[in-house]
N, C-alpha and C positions, 0 to 999 in steps of 0.2 A: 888571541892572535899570536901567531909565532913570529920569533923573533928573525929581523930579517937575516940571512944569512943564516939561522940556524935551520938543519936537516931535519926532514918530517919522515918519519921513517915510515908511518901508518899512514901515508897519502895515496894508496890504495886501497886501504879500507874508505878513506872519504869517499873517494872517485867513487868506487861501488856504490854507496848511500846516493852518490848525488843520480849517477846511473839509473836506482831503482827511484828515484823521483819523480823520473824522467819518462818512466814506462808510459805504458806497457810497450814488450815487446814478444816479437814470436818465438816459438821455442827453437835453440841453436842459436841464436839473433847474427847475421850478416851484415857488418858496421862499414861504410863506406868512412875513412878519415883524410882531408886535406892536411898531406901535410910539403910545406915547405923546403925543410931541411935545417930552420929554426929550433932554440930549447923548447918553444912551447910545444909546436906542434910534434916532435920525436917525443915528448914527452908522453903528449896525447895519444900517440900510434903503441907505445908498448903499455900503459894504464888499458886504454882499449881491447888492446890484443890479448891482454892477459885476463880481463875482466870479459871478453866474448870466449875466450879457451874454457872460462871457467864453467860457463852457460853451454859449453859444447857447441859454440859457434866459431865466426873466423872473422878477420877485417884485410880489408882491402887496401892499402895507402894510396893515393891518386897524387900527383906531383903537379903544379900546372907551369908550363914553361911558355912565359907569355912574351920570349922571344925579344926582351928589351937590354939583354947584356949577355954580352957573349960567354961568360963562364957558366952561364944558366943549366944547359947541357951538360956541363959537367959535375955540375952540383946535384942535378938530378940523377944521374949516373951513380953517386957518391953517393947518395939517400939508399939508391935500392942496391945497392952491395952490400950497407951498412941493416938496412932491414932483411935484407933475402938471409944474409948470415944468421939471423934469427928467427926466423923460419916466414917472416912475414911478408906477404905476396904486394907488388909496389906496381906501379902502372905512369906514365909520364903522356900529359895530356898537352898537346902547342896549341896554342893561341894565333893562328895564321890570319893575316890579310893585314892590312896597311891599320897603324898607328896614328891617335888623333896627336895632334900638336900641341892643344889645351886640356887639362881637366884629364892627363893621362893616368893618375892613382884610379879616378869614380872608374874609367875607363876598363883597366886592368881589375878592378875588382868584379864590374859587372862580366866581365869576359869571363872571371875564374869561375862563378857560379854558374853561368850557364854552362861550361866544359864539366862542373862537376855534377849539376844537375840531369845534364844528359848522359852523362855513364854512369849513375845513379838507374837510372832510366830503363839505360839499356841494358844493366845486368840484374834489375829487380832488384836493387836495393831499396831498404826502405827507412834508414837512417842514415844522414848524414852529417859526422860532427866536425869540429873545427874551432879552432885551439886559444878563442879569444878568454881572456883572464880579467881577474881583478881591475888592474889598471889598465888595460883596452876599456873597461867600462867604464873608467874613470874618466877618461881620455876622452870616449862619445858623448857622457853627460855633459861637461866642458865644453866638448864643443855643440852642444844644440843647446846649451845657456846660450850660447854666442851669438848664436844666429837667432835668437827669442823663440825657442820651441814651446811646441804649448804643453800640457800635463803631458801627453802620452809619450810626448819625446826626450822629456825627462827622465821616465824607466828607464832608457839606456834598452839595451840589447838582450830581446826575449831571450831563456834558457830554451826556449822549446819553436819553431815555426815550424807552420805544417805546411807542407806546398801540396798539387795537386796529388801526385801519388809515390812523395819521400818526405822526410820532416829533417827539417838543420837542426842539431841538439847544441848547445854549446856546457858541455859538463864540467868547463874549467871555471865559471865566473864567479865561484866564493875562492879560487887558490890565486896568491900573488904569484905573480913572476919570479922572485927569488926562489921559493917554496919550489918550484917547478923546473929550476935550475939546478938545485942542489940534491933533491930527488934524483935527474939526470946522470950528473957525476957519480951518484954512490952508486948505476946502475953501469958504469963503465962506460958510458956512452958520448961521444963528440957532438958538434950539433956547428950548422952554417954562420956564421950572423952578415947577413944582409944590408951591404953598406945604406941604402935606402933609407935602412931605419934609424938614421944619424943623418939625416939629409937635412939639413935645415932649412931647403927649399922647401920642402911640405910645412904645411899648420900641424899637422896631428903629431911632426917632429919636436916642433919649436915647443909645441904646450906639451907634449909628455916632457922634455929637459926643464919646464919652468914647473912642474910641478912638484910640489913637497908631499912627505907624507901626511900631515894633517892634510894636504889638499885634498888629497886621495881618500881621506878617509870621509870625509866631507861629503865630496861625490857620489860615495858610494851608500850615507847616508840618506840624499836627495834620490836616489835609483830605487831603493827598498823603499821607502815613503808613495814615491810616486807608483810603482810599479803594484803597490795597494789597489791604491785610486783605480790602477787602471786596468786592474782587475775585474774592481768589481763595477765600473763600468762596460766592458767588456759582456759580463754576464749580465750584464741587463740588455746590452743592445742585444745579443741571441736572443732574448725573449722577445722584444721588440721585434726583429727580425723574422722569426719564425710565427709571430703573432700578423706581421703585415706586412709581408713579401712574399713574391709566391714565383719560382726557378720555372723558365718554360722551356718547354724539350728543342726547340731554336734558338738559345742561348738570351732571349730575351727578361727581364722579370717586369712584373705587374705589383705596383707597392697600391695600397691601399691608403686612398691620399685623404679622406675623412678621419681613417684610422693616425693619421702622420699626423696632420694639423691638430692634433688633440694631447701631443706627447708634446714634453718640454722640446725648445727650441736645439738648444746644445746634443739633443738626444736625436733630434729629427735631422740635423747637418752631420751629426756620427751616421745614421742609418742612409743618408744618400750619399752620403761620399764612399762609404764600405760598395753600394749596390753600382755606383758607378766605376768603382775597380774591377767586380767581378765581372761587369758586360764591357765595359770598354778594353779593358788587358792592359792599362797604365799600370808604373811599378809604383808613383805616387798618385797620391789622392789629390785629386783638386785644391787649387789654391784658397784659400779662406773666403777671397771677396767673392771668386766664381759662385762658390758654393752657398753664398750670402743671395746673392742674387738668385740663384734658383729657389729656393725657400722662398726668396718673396714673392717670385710668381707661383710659387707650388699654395702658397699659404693665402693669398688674397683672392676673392671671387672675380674684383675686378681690377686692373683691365685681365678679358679671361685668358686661360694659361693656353701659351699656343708651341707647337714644337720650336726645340732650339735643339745643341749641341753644346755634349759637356764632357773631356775626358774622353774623346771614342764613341760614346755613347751619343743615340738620338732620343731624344725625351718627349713626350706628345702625352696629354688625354688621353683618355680611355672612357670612354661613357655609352655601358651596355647593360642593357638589363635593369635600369634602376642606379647602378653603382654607379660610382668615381673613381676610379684607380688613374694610377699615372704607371706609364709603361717606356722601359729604358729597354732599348734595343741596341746590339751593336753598330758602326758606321759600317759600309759599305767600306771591303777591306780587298788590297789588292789580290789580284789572283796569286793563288797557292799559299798565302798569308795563313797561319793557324789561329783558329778564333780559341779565347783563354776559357778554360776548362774549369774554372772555381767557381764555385760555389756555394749554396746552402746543404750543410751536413747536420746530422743528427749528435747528440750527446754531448752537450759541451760540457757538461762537469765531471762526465765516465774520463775515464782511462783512455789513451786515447785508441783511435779505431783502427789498428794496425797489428793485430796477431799474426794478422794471415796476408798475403800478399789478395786476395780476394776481398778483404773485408776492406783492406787500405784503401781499394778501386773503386768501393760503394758508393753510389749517391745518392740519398736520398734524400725526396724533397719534402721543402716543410709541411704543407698539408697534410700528408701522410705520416706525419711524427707526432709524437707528444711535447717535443722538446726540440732545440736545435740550435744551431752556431752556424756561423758566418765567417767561412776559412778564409786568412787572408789570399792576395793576392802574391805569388812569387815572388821575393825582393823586397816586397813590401814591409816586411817586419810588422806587423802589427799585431803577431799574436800576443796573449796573454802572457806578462813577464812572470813568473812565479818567483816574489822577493827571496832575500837570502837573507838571514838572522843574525850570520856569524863568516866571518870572513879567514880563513888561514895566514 
């Protein structure tokens, strides 16, 4: 581990390693990065830039101005001066329409992703990174201790999600903050700070100033441990998945409910809470007891299981042909409502499926694979964390 304050001169040869981990990508690769106007994120926009120049590709920097102080605009302004002089192409995304009163950070975050997910979207990009570190993972683990999270929320924040047709990378999560600062400096470069991030109205303020560095390193040993676990759970629910759920071309699926009641418990409340995100379009997964309760009628013959609602999703029997299946279908969603596009894909232990702007698009269902995985849902975070050994 380097020491803090000491300059890492080779912290873009990591970035690259951590980059090719991260693959696959297309040839040229086209990097969409949020950046702020933060050390982390300018940091991230020129390791990027120069790590896509290398590949004979190019990145995009996306700014998002979510309209809640007024030097916002000028900061933004001040990013892409500071990058266009480097030859890097900068973009400034506003956050329009009325602000809630409560719960304005969850607020402003889900706002920033969907403005970046959508011109993601809409210029065919097919990666998108974003500048959380070391102690940003410190900081999540910390706080879903807090709240009683259960294993999976203890990984802390995948390196890799995939959404429907762009993946969030986050490349920086073995580099500290300091590492990433002083790299910064020796590149000539200035960078915003964010009174916010000194706000001691927020939790996520209070516990980053209360924490030490044993605390941090603590954390970040509880992230890699878990993020094991939940791995390789993960790759058994694909199998599970792809062995007893079947994607219908009306966005409905058909789980095989003789097939369910035969797998552990813990594995059969993972496999309906995954199938109820993909047909319902929630960004979280059902609450514990909901999902407690559906099992017990999906798992008892009697009293017999009769349609309910769970997540968006309407849940009913299915009894055709001889079989049992159970069939989640979406609610009836208002007019011009977009119904969520994930699903079951092929290859969960390849590379991922993204060479080509065609292959990123594919869907295919499980029946017709040998193998398969269960993309999460947007937002949702659930993909596979891939631990880290070694921390900068």
């Amino acid at each position: 581990m380097a020491a803090s304050g000491a300059p890492s001169p080779d912290l873009a040869e990591t970035f690259a390693r951590q980059m090719m981990a991260l693959g696959g990508f297309e040839p040229q690769p086209t990097l969409a990065i949020a950046v702020s106007g933060g050390a982390d994120s300018l940091a991230l926009t020129l390791l990027a830039s120069d790590w896509a120049a290398a590949q004979g590709g190019r990145v995009l920097a996306l700014t998002v101005d979510h309209g809640l102080r007024a030097e916002a605009a000028q900061e933004a302004a001040r990013v892409e001066d500071w990058l266009s002089a480097r030859g890097i192409a900068h973009e400034t995304l506003g956050w329009i329409g009325p602000k809630p009163a409560t719960g304005l950070q969850a607020a402003a975050r889900q706002a920033r992703y969907a403005l970046l997910g959508q011109r993601c979207r809409e210029a065919g990009i097919l990666h998108l990174l974003v500048a959380h570190h070391a102690e940003d993972q410190a900081e999540t683990v910390a706080l879903r201790q807090a709240a009683g999270s259960g294993p999976d929320g203890l990984a802390g924040m995948a390196e890799c999600v995939d959404y429907a047709d762009f993946r969030l990378l986050r490349p920086l999560l073995t580099i500290r903050r300091q590492v990433l600062r002083d790299w910064l400096r020796g590149q000539g470069m200035g960078w915003i700070d964010d009174p916010s991030n000194d706000d001691p109205r927020f939790t996520r303020v209070r516990l980053r100033q209360a924490l030490s560095g044993d605390d941090i390193d603590a954390l970040l040993a509880v992230a890699q441990k878990a993020g094991l676990d939940r791995q390789a759970r993960d790759r058994r629910l694909a199998r599970l998945l792809v062995r007893l759920a079947t994607r219908r071309d009306d966005g409905a699926v058909e789980i095989d409910r003789a097939g369910l009641r035969a797998v552990e418990k813990t594995d059969a409340l993972a496999l309906l809470a995954r199938c109820v995100l993909a047909v319902g379009g929630g960004d979280y997964a059902p609450r514990s007891d909901r999902l407690e309760r559906l099992w017990a009628a999906v798992s008892n013959e009697v009293p017999p299981l009769r349609g309910r609602t769970l997540g968006g999703c309407v849940i009913s029997p299915l009894r055709r042909g001889g079989t049992d299946r159970l069939l989640m279908r979406p609610e009836r969603r208002a007019e011009g409502r977009d119904r969520p596009g994930f699903g079951l894909e092929a290859e969960p232990d390849a590379d991922h499926l993204n060479s080509s702007k065609q292959v990123a698009s594919k869907r295919i269902a499980p029946e017709s694979a040998s193998t398969g995985a269960f993309r999460p849902l947007a937002l949702a975070d659930f993909a596979v964390a891939r631990p880290v050994s070694r921390v900068i």
